[in-house]
VOBA-1610 file (N, C-alpha, C; in pm, whole numbers, padded with zeros to 5 digits, always signed):
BEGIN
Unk-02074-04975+04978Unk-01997-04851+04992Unk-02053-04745+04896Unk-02063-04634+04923Unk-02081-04517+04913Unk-01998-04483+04777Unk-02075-04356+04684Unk-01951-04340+04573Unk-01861-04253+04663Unk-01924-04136+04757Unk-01858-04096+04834Unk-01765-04106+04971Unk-01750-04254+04990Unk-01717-04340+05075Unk-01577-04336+04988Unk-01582-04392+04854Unk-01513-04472+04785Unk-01376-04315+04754Unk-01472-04226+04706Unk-01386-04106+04671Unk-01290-04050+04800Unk-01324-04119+04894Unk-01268-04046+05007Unk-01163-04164+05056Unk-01135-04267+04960Unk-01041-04322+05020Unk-00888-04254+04985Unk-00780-04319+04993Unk-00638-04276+04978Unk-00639-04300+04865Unk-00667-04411+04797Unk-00612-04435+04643Unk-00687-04322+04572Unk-00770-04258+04607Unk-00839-04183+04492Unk-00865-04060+04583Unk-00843-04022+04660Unk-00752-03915+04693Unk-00659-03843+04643Unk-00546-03985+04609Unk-00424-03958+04545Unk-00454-03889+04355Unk-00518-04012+04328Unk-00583-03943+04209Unk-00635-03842+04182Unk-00726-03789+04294Unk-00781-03623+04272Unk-00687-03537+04297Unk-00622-03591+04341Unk-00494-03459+04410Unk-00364-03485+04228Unk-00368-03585+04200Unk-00303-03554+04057Unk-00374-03511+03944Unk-00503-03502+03971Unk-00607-03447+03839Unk-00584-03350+03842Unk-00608-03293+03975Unk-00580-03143+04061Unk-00484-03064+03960Unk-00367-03113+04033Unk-00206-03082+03922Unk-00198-03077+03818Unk-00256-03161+03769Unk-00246-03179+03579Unk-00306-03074+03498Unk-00488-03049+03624Unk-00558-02939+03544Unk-00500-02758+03581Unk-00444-02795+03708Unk-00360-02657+03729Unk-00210-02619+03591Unk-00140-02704+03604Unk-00076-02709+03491Unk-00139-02677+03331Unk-00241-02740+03306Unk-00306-02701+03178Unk-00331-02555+03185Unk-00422-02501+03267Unk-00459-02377+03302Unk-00332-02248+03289Unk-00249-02308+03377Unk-00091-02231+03338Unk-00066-02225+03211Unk-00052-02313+03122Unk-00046-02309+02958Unk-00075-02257+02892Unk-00229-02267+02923Unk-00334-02174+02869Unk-00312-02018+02882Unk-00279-01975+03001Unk-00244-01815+03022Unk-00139-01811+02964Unk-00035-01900+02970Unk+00071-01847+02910Unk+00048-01821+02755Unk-00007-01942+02684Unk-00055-01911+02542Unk-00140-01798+02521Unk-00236-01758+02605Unk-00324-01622+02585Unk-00241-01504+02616Unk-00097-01531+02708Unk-00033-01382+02681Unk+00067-01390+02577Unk+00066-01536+02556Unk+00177-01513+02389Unk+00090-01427+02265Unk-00028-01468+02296Unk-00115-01379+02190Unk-00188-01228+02208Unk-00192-01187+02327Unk-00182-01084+02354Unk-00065-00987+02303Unk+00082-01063+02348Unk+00194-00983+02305Unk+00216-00964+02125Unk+00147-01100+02063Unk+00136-01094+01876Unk+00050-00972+01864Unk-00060-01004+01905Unk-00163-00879+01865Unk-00129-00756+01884Unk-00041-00729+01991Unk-00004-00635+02018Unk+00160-00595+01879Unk+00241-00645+01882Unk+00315-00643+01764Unk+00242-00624+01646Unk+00133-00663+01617Unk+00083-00681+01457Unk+00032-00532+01529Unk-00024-00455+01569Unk-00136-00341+01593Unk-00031-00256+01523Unk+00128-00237+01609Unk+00249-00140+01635Unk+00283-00125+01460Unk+00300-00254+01365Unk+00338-00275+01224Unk+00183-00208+01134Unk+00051-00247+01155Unk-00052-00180+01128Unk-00006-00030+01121Unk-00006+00040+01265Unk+00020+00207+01282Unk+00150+00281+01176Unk+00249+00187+01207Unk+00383+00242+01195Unk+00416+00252+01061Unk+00378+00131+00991Unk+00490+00072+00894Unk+00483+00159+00723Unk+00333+00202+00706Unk+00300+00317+00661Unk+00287+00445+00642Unk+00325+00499+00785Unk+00326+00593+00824Unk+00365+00719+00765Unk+00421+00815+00720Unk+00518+00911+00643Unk+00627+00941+00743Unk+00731+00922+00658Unk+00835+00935+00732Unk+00905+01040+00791Unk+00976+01083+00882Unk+00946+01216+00988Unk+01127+01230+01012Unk+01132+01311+01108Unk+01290+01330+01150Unk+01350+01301+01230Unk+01431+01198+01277Unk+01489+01091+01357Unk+01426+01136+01521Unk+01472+01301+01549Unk+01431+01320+01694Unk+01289+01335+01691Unk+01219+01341+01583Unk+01066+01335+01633Unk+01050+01175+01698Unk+01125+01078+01696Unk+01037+00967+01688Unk+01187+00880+01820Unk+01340+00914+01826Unk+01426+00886+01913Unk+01446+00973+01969Unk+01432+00999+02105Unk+01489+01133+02167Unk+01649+01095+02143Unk+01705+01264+02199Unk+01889+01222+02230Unk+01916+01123+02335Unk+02026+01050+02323Unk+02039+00948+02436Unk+01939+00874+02506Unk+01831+00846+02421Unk+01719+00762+02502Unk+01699+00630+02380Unk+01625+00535+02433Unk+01604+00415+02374Unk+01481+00413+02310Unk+01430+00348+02159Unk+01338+00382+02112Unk+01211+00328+02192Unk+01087+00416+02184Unk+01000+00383+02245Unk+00925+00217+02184Unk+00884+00143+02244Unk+00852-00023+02202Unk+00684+00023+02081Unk+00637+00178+02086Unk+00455+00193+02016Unk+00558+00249+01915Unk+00716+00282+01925Unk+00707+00340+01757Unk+00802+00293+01695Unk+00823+00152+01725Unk+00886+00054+01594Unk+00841+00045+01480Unk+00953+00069+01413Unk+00871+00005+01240Unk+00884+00128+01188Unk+00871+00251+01268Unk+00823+00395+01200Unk+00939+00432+01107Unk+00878+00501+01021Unk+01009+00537+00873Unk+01051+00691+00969Unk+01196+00704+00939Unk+01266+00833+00983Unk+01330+00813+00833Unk+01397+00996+00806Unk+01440+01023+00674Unk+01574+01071+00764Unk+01683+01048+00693Unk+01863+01076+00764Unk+01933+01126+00631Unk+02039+01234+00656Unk+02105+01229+00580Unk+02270+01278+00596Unk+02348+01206+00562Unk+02454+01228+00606Unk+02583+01151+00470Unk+02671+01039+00520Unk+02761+00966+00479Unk+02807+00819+00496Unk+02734+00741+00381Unk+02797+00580+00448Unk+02965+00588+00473Unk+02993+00499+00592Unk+03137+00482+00614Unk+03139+00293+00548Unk+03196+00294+00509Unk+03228+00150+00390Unk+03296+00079+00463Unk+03379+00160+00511Unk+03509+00070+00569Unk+03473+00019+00712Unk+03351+00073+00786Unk+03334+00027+00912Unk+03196-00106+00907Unk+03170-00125+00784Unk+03056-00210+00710Unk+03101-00351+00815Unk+02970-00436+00848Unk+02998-00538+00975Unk+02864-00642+00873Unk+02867-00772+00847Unk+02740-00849+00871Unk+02731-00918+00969Unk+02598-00950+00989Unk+02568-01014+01110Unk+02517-01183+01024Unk+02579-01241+01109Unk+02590-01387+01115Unk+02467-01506+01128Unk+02424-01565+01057Unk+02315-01670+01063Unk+02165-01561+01091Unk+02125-01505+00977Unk+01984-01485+00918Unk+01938-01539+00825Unk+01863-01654+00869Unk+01826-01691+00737Unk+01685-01618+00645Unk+01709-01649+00502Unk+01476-01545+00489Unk+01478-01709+00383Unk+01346-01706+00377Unk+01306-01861+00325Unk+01390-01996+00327Unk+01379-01981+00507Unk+01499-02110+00474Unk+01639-02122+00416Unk+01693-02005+00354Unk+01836-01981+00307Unk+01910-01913+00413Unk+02055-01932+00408Unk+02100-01880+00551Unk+02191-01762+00457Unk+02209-01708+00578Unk+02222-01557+00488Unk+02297-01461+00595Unk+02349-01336+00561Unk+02379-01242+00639Unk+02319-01095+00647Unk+02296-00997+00724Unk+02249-00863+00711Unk+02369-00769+00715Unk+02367-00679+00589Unk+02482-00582+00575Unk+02469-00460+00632Unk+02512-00446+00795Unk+02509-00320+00855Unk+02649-00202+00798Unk+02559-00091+00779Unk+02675-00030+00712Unk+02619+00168+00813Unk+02724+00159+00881Unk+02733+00302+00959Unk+02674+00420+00852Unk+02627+00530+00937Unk+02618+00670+00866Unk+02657+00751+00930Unk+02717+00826+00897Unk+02768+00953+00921Unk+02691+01060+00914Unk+02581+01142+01010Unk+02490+01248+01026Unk+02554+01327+00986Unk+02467+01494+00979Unk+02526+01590+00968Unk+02547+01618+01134Unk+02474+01575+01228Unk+02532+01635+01385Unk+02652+01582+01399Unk+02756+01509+01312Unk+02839+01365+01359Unk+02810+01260+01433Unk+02691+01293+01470Unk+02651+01107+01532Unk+02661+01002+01435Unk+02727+00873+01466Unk+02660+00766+01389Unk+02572+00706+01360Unk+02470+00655+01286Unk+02339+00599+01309Unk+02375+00443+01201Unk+02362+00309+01289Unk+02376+00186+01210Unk+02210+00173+01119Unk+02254+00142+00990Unk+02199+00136+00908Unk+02189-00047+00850Unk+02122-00135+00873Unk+02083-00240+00810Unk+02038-00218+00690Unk+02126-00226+00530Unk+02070-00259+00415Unk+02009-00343+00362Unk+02023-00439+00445Unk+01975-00564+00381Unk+02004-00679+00403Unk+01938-00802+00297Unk+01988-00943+00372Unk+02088-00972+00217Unk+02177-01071+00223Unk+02254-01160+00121Unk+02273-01274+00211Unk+02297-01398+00001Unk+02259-01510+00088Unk+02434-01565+00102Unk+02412-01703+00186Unk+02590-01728+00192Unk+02648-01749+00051Unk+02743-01733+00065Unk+02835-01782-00057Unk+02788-01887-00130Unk+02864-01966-00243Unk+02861-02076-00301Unk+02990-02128-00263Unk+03066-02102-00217Unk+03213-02169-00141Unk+03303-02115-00025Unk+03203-02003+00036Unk+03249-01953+00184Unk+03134-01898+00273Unk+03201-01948+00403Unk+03056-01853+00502Unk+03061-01734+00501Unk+03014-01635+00364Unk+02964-01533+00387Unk+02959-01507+00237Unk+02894-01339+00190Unk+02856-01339+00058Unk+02947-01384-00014Unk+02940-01386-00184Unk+03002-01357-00277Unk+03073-01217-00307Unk+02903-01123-00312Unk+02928-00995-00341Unk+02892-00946-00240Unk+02922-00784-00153Unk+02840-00724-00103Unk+02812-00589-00190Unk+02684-00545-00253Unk+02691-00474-00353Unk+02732-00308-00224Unk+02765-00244-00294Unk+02847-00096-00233Unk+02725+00000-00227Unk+02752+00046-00102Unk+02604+00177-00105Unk+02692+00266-00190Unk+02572+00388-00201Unk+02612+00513-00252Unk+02727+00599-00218Unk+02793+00624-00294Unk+02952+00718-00258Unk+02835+00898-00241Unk+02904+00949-00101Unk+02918+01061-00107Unk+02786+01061-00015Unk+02748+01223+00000Unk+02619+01217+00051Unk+02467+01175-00019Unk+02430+01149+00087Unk+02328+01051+00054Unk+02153+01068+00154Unk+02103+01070+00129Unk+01972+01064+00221Unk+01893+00895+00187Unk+01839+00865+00282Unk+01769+00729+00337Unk+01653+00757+00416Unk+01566+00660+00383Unk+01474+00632+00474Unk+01483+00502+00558Unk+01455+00518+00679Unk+01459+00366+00762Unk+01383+00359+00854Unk+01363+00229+00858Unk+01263+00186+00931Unk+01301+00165+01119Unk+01267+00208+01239Unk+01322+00186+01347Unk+01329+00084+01420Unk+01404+00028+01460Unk+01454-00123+01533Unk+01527-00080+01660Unk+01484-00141+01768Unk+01534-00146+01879Unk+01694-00219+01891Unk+01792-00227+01913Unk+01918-00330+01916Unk+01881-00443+01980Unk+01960-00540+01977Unk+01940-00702+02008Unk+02073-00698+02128Unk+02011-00816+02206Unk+02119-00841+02311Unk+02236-00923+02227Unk+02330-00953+02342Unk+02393-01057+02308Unk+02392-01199+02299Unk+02442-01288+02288Unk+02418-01442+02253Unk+02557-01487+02313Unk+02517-01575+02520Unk+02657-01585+02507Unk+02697-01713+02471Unk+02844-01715+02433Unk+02897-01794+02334Unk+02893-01809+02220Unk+02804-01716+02174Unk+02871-01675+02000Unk+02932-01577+02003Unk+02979-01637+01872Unk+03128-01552+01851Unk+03104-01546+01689Unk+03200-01449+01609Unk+03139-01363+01513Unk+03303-01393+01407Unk+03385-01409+01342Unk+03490-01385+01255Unk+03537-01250+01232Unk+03603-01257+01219Unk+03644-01064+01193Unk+03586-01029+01063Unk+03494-00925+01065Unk+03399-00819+00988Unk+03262-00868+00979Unk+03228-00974+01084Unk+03098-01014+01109Unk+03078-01017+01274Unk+02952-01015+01261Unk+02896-01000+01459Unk+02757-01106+01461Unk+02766-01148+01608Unk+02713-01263+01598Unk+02534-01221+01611Unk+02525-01068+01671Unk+02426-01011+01684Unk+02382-00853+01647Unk+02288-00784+01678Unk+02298-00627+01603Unk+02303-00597+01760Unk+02406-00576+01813Unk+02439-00544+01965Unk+02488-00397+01940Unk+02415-00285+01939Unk+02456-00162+01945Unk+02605-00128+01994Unk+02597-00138+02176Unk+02641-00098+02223Unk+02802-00112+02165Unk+02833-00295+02152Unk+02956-00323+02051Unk+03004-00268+01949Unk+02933-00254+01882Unk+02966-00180+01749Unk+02992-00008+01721Unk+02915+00066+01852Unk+02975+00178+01919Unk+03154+00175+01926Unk+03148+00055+01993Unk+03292+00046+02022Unk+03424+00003+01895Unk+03392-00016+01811Unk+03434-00057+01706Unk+03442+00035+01613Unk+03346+00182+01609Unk+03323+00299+01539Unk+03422+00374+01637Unk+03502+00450+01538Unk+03586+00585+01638Unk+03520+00734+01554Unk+03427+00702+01452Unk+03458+00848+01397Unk+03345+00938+01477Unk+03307+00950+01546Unk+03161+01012+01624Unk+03102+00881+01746Unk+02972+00946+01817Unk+02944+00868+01927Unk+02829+00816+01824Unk+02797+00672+01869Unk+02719+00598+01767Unk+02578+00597+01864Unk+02478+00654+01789Unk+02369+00607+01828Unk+02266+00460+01894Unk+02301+00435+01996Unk+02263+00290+02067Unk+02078+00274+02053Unk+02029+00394+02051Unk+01892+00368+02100Unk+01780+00282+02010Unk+01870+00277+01881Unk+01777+00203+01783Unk+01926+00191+01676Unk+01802+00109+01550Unk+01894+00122+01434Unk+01764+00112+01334Unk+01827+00138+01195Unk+01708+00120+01119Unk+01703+00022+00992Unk+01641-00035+00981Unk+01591-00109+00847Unk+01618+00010+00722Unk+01699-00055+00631Unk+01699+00087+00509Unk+01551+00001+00405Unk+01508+00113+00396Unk+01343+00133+00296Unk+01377+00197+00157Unk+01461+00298+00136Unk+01509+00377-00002Unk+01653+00465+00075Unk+01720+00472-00066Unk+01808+00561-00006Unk+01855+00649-00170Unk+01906+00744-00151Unk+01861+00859-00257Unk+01990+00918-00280Unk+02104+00888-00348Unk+02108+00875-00483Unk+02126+00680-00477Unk+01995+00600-00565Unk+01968+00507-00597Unk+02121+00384-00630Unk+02125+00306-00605Unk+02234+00194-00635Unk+02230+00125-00769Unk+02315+00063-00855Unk+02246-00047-00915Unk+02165-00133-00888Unk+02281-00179-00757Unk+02226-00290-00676Unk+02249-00326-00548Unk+02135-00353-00482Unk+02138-00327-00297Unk+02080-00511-00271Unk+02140-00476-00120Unk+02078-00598-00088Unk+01943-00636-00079Unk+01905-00751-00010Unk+01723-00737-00045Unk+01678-00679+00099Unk+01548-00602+00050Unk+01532-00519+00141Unk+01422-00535+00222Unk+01419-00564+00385Unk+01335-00582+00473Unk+01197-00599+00432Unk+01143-00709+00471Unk+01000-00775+00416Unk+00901-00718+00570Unk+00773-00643+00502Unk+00666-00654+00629Unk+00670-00719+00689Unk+00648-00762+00797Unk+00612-00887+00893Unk+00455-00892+00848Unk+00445-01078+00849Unk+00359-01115+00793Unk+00227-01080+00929Unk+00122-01061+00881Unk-00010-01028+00999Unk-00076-01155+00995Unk-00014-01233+01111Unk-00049-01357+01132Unk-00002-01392+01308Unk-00141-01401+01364Unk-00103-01415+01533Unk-00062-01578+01556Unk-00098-01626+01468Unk-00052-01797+01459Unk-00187-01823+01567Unk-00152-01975+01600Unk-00245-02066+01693Unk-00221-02015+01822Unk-00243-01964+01884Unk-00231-01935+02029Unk-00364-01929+02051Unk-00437-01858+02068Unk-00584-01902+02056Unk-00659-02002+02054Unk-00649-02105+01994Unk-00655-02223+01960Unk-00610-02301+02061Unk-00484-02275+02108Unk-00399-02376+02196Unk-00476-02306+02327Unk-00498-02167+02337Unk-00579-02161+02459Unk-00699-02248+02514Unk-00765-02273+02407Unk-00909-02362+02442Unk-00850-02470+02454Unk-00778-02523+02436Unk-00734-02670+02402Unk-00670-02685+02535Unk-00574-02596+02614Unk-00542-02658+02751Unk-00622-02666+02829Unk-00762-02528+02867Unk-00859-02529+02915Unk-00917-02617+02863Unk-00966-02705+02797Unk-00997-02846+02763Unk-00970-02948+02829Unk-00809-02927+02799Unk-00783-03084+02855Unk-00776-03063+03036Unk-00771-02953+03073Unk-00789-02933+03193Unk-00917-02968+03236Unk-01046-02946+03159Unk-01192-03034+03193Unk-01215-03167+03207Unk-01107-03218+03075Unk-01120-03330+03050Unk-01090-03446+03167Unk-00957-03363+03265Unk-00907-03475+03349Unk-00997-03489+03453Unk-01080-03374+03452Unk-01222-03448+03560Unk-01295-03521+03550Unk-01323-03507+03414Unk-01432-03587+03372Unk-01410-03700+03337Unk-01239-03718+03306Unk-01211-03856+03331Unk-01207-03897+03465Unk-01157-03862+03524Unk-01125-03861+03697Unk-01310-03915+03737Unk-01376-03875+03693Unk-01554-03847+03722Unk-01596-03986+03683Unk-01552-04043+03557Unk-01587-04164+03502Unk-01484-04272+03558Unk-01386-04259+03587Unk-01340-04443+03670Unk-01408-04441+03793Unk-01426-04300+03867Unk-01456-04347+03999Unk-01614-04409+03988Unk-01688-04375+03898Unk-01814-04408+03894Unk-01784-04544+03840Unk-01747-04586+03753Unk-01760-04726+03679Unk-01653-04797+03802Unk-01531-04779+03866Unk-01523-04912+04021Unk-01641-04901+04120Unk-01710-04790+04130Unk-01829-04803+04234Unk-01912-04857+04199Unk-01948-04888+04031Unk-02012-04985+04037Unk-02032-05110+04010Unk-01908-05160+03970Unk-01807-05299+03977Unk-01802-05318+04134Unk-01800-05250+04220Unk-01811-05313+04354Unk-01899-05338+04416Unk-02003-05248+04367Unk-02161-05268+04424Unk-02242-05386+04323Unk-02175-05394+04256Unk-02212-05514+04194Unk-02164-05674+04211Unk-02042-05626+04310Unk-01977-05756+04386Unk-02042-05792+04522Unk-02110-05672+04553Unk-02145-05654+04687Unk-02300-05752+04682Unk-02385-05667+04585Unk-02509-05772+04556Unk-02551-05875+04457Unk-02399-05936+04355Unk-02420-06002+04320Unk-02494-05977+04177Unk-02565-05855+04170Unk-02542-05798+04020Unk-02492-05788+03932Unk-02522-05886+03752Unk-02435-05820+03655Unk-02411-05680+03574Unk-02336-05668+03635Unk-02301-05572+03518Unk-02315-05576+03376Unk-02403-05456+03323Unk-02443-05444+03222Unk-02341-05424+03097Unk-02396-05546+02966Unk-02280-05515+02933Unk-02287-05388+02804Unk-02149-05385+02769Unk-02080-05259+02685Unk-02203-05239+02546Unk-02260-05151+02505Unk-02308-05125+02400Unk-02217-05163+02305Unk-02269-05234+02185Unk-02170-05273+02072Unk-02207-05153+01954Unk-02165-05136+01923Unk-02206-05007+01770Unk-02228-05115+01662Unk-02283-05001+01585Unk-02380-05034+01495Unk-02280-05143+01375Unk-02178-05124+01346Unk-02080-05210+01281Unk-02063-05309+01299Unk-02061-05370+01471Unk-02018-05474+01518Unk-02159-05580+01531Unk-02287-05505+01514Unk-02391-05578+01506Unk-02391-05625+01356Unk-02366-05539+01259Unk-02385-05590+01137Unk-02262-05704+01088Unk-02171-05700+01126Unk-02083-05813+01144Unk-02114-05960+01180Unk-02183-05916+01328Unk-02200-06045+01399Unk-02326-06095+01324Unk-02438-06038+01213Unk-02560-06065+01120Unk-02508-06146+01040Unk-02387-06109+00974Unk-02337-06147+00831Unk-02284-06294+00866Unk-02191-06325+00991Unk-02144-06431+01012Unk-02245-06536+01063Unk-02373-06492+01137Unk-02496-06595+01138Unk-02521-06624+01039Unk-02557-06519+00948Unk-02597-06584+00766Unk-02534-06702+00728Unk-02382-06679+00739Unk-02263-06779+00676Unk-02304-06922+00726Unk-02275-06939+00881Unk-02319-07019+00929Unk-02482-07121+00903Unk-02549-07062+00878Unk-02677-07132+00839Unk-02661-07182+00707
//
């Protein structure tokens, strides 16, 4: 029989038709990992442009009633208006190095009367309740800030939040929860400085680290193992074709190369023996 006799039976049919699958599947992986890294590179470029930038005036960078554009995250805007204290919300399970922690959103009061949510910062949980100890107090009175721009977060369903915490930075909610002006949905911002200075503020938003991780890596590696299943697929069918053609004429099969270890082994134990 033929190797191509042999390949064309059902049993290994079946087998090419699951190599088939396995290497289609790898291949899928692979794109998917090359657009996970497409979309990093693309995030690290936006923090590169932005995060330095000089900071400008909210409508240069949010139009009215529109959502922030995704090329000008990160960008510093300068605001100045009035923290409202009493409408102050944290948001629930942030952790930064592994510590679990909360972010202290605390409203502003513009001079147009819009609201604009302001993230000060992170604190970590209590030492005997889920949530801070302290939350240190922004500045009384007017005040100017710089912040950094953030798009809002969806919701999470089935979390749920305690009263004066939220389970997410869900704009639209917290609109609803503000009565003193219409609250700005289209973003919010990371606070960077705010002017007249605190004792003490929470800790304040860390760069994102410029690191695309392994995706790259994992790209070659599915396209790999996607080669690989041929070339395994390539090697049984060749080694039964020739276990059978060797049944056929009575030929031994040659045997397995031993490595170089297993020869010096089998030396040492002749020695013994003599």
């Amino acid at each position: 029989m033929s190797i191509l006799s042999l390949a064309m039976t059902r049993r290994w049919l079946g087998w090419l038709a699951f190599t088939t699958v396995f290497a289609v599947v790898c291949v899928l992986l692979a794109q998917w990992q090359w657009a996970r890294r497409v979309e990093v590179v693309a995030q690290m470029r936006v923090v590169a442009e932005n995060w330095d930038a000089p900071a400008v005036a909210l409508r240069d960078v949010l139009p009215a009633g529109g959502d922030l554009d995704p090329a000008r995250e990160w960008s510093p805007v300068t605001l100045e208006g009035e923290y409202l204290t009493d409408d102050q919300v944290l948001v629930r399970n942030r952790p930064l190095n592994a510590r679990p922690g909360f972010e202290v959103l605390t409203p502003l009061v513009l001079e147009t009367g819009e609201v604009f949510i302001v993230d000060r910062g992170w604190l970590p949980s209590g030492s005997a309740q889920d949530s801070p100890d302290t939350v240190p107090a922004p500045p009384e009175g007017r005040v100017e800030v710089v912040v950094r721009l953030k798009p809002g977060e969806p919701t999470i369903a089935g979390r749920g939040a305690p009263e004066g915490q939220i389970a997410t930075i869900h704009l639209p909610e917290l609109a609803e929860r503000i009565d003193v002006g219409p609250v700005i949905t289209g973003a919010y911002g990371l606070l960077d400085s705010e002017t007249p200075p605190v004792p003490e503020r929470p800790i304040a938003a860390l760069r994102p680290v410029n690191d695309e991780g392994p995706h790259l890596s994992y790209t070659f590696q599915w396209y790999l193992f996607a080669l690989l299943g041929f070339i395994g697929f390539g090697w049984a069918l060749r080694h039964e074709h020739r276990v059978l053609r060797a049944t056929e004429t009575g030929e031994a099969l040659p045997k397995p190369k031993r490595g170089i270890d297993a020869e010096v082994e089998d030396a040492i134990l002749d020695a013994r023996e003599r």
